[in-house]
C-alpha positions in Angstrom: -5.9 -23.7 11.8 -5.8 -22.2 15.3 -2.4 -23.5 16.3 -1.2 -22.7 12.6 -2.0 -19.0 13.2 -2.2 -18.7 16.9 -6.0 -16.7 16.7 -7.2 -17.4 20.1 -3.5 -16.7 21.4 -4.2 -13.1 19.7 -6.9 -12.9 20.9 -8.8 -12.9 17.7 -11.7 -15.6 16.3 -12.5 -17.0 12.4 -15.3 -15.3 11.8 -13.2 -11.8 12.7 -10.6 -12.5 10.5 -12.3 -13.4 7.8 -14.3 -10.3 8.1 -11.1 -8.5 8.5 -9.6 -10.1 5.5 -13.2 -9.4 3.5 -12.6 -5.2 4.3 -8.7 -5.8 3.1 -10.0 -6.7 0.0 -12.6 -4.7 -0.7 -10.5 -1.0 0.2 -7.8 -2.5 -2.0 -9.7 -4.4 -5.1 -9.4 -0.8 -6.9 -5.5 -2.5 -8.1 -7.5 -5.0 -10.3 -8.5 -2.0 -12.2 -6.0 0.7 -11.8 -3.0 -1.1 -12.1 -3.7 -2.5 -15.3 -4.7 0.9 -17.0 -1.2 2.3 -16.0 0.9 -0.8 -17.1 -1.5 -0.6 -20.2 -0.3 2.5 -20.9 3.7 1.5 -20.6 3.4 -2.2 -21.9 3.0 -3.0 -25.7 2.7 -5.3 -28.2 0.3 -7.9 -26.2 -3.2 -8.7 -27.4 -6.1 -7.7 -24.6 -3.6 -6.2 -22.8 -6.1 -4.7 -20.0 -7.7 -8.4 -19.4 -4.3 -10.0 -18.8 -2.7 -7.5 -16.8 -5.8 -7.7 -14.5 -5.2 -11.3 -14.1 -1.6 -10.8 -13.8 -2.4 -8.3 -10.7 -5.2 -10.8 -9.1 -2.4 -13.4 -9.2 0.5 -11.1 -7.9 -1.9 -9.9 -5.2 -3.3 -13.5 -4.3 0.7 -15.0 -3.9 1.8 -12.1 -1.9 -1.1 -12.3 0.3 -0.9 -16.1 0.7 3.1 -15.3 1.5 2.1 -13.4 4.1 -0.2 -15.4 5.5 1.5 -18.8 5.7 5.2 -17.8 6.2 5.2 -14.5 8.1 1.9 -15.2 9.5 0.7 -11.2 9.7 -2.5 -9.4 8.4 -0.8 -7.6 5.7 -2.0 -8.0 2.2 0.2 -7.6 -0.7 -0.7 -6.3 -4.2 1.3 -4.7 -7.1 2.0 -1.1 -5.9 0.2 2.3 -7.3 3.3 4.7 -7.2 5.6 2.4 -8.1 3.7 1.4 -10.8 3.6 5.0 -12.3 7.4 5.1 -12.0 7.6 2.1 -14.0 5.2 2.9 -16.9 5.6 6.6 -17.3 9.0 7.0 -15.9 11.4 4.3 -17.0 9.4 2.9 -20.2 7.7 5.9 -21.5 10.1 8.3 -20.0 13.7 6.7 -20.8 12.4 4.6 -23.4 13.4 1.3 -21.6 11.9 -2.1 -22.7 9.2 -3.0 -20.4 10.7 -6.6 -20.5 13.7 -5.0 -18.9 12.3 -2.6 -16.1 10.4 -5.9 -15.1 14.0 -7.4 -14.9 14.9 -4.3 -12.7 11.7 -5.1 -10.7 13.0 -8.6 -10.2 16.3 -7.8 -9.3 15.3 -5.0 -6.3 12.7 -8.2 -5.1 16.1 -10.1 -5.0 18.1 -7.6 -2.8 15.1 -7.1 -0.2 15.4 -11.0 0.3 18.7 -11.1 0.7 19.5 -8.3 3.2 16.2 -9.9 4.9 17.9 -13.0 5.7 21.2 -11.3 6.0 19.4 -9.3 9.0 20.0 -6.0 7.1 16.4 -4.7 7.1 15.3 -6.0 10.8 18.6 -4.0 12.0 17.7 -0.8 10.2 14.3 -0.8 11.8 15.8 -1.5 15.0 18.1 1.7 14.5 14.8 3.8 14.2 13.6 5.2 17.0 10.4 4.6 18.6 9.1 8.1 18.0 9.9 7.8 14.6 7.8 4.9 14.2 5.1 6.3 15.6 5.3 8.9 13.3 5.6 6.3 10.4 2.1 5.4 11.6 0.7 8.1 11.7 2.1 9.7 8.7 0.7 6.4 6.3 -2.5 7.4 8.2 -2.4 10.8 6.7 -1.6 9.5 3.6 -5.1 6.6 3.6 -7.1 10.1 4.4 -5.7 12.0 1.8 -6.3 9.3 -1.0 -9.6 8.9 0.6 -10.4 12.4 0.0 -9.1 12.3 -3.2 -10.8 8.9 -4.0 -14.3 11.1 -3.3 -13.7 14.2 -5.0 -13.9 16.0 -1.8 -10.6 17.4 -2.7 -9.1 18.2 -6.1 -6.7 19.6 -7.6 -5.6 23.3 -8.4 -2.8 25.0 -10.2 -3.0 28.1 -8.0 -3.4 26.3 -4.6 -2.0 23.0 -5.8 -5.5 21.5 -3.9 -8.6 22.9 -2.8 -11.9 21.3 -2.2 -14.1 19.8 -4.4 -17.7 20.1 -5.2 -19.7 18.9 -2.1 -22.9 18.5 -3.5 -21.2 16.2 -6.1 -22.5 12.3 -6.3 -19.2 11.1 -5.4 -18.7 13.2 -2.4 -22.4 12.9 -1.0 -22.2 8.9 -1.5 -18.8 9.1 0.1 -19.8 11.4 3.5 -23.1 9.0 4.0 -20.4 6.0 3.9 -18.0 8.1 6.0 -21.5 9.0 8.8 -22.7 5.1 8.6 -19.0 3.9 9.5 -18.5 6.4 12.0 -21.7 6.3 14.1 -21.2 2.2 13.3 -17.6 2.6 15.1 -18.5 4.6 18.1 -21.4 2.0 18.8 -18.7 -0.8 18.6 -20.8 -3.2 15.8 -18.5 -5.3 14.4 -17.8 -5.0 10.5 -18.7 -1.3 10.9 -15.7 -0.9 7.9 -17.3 -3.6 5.9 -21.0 -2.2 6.2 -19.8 1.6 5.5 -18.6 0.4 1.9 -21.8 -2.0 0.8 -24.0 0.8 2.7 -22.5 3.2 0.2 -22.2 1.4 -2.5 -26.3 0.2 -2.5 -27.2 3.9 -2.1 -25.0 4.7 -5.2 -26.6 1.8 -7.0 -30.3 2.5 -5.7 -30.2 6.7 -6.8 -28.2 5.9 -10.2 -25.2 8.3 -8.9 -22.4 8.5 -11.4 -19.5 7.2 -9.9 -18.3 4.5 -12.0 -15.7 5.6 -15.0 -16.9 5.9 -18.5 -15.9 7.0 -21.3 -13.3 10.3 -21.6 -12.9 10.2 -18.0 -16.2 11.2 -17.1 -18.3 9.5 -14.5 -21.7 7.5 -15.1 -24.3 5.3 -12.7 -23.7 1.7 -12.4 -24.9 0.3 -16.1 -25.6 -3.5 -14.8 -23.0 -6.6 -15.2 -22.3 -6.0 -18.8 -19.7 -9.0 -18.7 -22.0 -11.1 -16.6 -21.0 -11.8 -12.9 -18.5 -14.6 -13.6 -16.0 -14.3 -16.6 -13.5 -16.7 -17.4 -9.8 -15.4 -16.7 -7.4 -14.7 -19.9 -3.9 -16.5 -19.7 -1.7 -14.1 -19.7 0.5 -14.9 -22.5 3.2 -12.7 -23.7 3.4 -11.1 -20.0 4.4 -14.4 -17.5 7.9 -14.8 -18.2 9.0 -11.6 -20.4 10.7 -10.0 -18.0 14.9 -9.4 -19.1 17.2 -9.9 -16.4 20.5 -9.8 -18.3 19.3 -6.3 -19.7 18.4 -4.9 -16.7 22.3 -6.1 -15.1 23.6 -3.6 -17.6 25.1 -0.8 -16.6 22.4 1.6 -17.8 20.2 -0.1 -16.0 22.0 0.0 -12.9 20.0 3.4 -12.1 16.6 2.1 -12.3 17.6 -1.1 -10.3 18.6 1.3 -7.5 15.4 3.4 -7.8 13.4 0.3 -7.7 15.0 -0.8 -4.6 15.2 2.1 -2.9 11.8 3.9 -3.3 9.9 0.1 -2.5 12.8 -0.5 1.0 11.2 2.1 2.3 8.3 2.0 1.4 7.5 -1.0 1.9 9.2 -1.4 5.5 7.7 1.9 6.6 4.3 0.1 6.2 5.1 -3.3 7.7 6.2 -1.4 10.5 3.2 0.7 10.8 1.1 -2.1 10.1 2.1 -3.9 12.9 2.2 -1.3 15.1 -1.4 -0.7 14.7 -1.8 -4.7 15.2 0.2 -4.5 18.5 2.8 -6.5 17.3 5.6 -4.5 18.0 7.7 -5.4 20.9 9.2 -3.5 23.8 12.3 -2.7 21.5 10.5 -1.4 18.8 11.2 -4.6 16.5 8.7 -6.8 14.7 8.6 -10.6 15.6 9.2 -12.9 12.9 11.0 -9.6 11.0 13.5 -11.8 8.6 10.0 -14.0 7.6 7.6 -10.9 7.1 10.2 -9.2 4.9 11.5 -11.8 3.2 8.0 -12.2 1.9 8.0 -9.1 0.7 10.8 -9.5 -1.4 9.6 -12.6 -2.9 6.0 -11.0 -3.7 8.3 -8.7 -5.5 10.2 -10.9 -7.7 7.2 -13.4 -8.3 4.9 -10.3 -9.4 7.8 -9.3 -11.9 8.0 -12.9 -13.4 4.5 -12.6 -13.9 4.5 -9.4 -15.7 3.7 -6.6 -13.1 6.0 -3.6 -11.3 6.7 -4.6 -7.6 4.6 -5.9 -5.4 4.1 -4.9 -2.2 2.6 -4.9 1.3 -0.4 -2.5 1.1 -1.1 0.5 3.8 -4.7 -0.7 3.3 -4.5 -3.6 5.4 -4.5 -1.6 8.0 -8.5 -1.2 7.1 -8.9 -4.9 8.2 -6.8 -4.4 11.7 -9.4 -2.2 12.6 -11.7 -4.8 11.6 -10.1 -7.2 14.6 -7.7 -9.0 12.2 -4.5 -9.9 14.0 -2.9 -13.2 12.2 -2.7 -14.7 8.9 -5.6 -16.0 8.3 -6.9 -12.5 7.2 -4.1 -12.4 4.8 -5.3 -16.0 3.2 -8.7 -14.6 3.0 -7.7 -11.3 1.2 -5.7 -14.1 -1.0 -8.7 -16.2 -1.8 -10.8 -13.3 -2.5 -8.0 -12.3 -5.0 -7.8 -15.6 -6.7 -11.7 -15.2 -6.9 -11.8 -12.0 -8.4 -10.1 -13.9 -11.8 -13.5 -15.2 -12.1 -15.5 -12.7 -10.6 -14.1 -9.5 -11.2 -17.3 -8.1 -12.9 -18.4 -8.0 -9.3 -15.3 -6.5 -7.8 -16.2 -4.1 -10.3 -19.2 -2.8 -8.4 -17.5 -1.4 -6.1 -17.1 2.4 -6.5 -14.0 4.4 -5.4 -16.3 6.5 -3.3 -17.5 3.8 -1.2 -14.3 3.1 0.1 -13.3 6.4 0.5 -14.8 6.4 4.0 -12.8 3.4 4.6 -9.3 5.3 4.4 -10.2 8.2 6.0 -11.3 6.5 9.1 -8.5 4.2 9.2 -6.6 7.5 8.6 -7.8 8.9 11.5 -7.5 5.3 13.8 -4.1 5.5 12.8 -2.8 8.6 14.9 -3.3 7.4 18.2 0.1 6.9 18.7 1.3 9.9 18.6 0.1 10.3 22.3 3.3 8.7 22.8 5.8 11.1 21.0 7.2 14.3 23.5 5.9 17.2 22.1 8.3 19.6 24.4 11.4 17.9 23.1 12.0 19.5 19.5 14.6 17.2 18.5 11.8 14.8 18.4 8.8 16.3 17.5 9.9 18.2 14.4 11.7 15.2 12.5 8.1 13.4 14.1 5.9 16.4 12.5 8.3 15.9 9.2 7.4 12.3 9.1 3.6 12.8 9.0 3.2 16.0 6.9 5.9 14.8 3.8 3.8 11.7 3.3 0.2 13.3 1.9 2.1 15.9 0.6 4.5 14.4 -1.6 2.2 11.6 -1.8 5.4 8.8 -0.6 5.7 7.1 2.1 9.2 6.7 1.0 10.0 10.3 1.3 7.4 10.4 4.7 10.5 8.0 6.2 13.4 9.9 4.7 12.5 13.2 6.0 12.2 11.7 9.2 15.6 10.2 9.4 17.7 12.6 7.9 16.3 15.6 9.9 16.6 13.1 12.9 20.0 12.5 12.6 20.8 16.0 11.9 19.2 17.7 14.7 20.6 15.2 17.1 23.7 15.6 15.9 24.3 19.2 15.7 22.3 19.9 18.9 25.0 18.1 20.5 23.0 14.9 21.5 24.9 12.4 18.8 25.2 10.0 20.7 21.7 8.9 21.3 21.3 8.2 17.6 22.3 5.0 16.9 25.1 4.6 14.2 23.4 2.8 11.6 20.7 5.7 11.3 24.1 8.1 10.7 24.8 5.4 7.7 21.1 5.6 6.8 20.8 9.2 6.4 24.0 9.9 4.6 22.4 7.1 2.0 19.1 8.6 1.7 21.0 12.2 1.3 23.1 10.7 -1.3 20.1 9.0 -2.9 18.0 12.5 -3.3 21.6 14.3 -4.3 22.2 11.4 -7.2 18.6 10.7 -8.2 16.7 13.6 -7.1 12.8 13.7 -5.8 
């Protein structure tokens, strides 16, 4: 196992990763829940809908991990995507009245394009045309983003039509729970005790548990105290019928289609390659020139997580920003990755106890990885402007439009912009020119 995934060589030990692996999973387990009740919403016409997507999600989530794990070798967990997961449901099948069956053909499609410009080189070469700043930036933008979800996730900020957000009740269960998680992982941190992530969220979620705070969802959207295992602690999984296999290929190659394919691709490229190289920044695995090792593996796994999850039933797959929760728990290879997997495969079984675990407890999670996350922007030259605004556009466009997508094309196209008509062109390297003008063209054709 050791020579498999080099963990002494980085500098890492089994017990680490797996507790790295264990904090993956538990900031990201909220997908067994939440993607189902969006696909829910979208996907018709299948009996116990909820129960099969969730097992469709633990299996898309334990494959991509395990891809990641055993191929590229990385920390970076994979699970069917939140905001591309909205698109899908409320925008292409509620919205333009596409079959589900075909916008999981889309899916599967845009999971076939990632792996072939991955082994064509197309993806490592675009990353290598971003600049260093930039992908600093990328970093600390997602970081942003973790913190603003965990605020979110807490209630400690909501929203508002006047101000668009504003803060949110602090006296609220949700939010007290949430800042004792947030003081117990902090203090935990600075005193170096390993798992400080991992005892923040079960510190949380006991004291949640032991003062019956209401932070579980009930009925009407309202929130109620943890009721007991009302499905027991193990349940048998649901075969998925009438989701594994649906998905229409030949519809989605028609020319109507042809749109959504595009979308699909383009919103989960960067997305998803924004992340892996943020990720693995914040693992120290980014070399001198700014590229990842093993680049054509890591995101050829990607793409495939993407067109197994749609052959299963789900929207794309994806690497998730919370894996960067367990690389601050020490984890540095793939074994982390297998053990998020096996903990996925698990949760089929034992989801009732993945259940327990309350949005607010993890909400401390994100926003200290959040905050671990913008230590590379020590790096970035503040005095030169044609570096720190695209850099500042990076970072504030992700929380705010709440994509990383958009974080990344911000940051290139007012890059390659400034450079170029401050008269320093020629330090931009040509494919970024090719990259922007795409990403304009995208916003022009497609919008937001």
């Amino acid at each position: 196992m050791d020579a498999y995934f080099g963990i002494t060589r980085a500098g890492s030990s089994v017990p680490r990763e797996l507790r790295a692996g264990l904090t993956t999973f538990l900031t990201m387990s909220y997908a067994l829940f939440v993607n189902p009740q969006v696909l829910g919403s979208a996907i018709t016409g299948i009996d116990d809908a909820f129960s099969k997507l969730l097992i469709v999600t633990a299996l898309a989530a334990a494959i991509g991990s395990l891809l990641m794990a055993l191929v590229a070798r990385y920390p970076f967990a994979q699970a069917p995507g939140m905001g591309l997961n909205a698109y899908f449901a409320y925008t292409v099948v509620l919205g333009q009245h596409i079959a589900w069956q075909t916008a999981l053909g889309a899916v599967f499609i845009s999971g076939m394009l990632f792996v072939v410009l991955s082994v064509l080189g197309v993806r490592q070469a675009i990353v290598r045309a971003i600049p260093n700043p930039l992908k600093f930036a990328v970093t600390a933008g997602i970081g942003m983003f973790l913190a603003f979800i965990g605020l979110k996730n807490a209630g400690a900020i909501v929203a508002n039509p006047a101000t668009f957000v504003t803060i949110g009740s602090l006296i609220s269960p949700p939010v007290l729970v949430a800042l004792f998680g947030l003081i117990v992982t902090s203090a935990l941190l600075v005193r170096r005790v390993r798992g400080a992530i991992v005892v923040g969220i079960l510190a949380a979620t006991l004291l949640g548990i032991v003062t019956r705070a209401p932070l579980y969802p009930g009925a009407h959207g309202a929130l109620v105290p943890f009721a007991g295992f009302a499905h027991g602690v193990v349940a048998l999984p649901v075969w998925p019928s009438g989701l594994v296999g649906a998905l229409d290929v030949r519809g989605a190659l028609s020319l109507g289609a042809a749109a959504i394919v595009f979308t699909f691709f383009f919103v989960d490229f960067f997305d998803a390659t924004g992340t892996l190289v943020a990720l693995a920044a914040r693992a120290g695995y980014l070399d001198a020139k700014g590229d990842i090792p093993r680049a054509r593996r890591t995101f050829a796994s990607d793409g495939l997580a993407a067109m197994i999850g749609a052959a299963l039933g789900t929207s794309t797959t994806t690497a998730y920003v919370e894996s960067a929760s367990g690389i601050a728990e020490g984890g540095r290879t793939g074994l982390t990755a297998l053990t998020v997997a096996v903990l996925f495969l698990l949760a089929t079984f034992l989801w009732p106890l993945a259940a327990v675990i309350p949005a607010a407890a993890t909400a401390p999670a994100l926003i200290v990885v959040g905050a671990l996350m913008l230590d590379g922007l020590r790096n970035v030259e503040w005095d030169d402007y044609a570096v720190s605004i695209p850099v500042f556009l990076t970072i504030v466009a992700m929380p705010l439009t709440f994509s990383i997508a958009n974080g990344v094309s911000f940051g290139v196209i007012s890059y390659a912009a400034i450079k170029l008509l401050s008269g320093r062109g020629r330090e931009v390297d040509p494919l970024l020119y090719l990259v922007a003008a795409l990403l304009i063209a995208r916003y022009v054709w497609l919008g937001g």
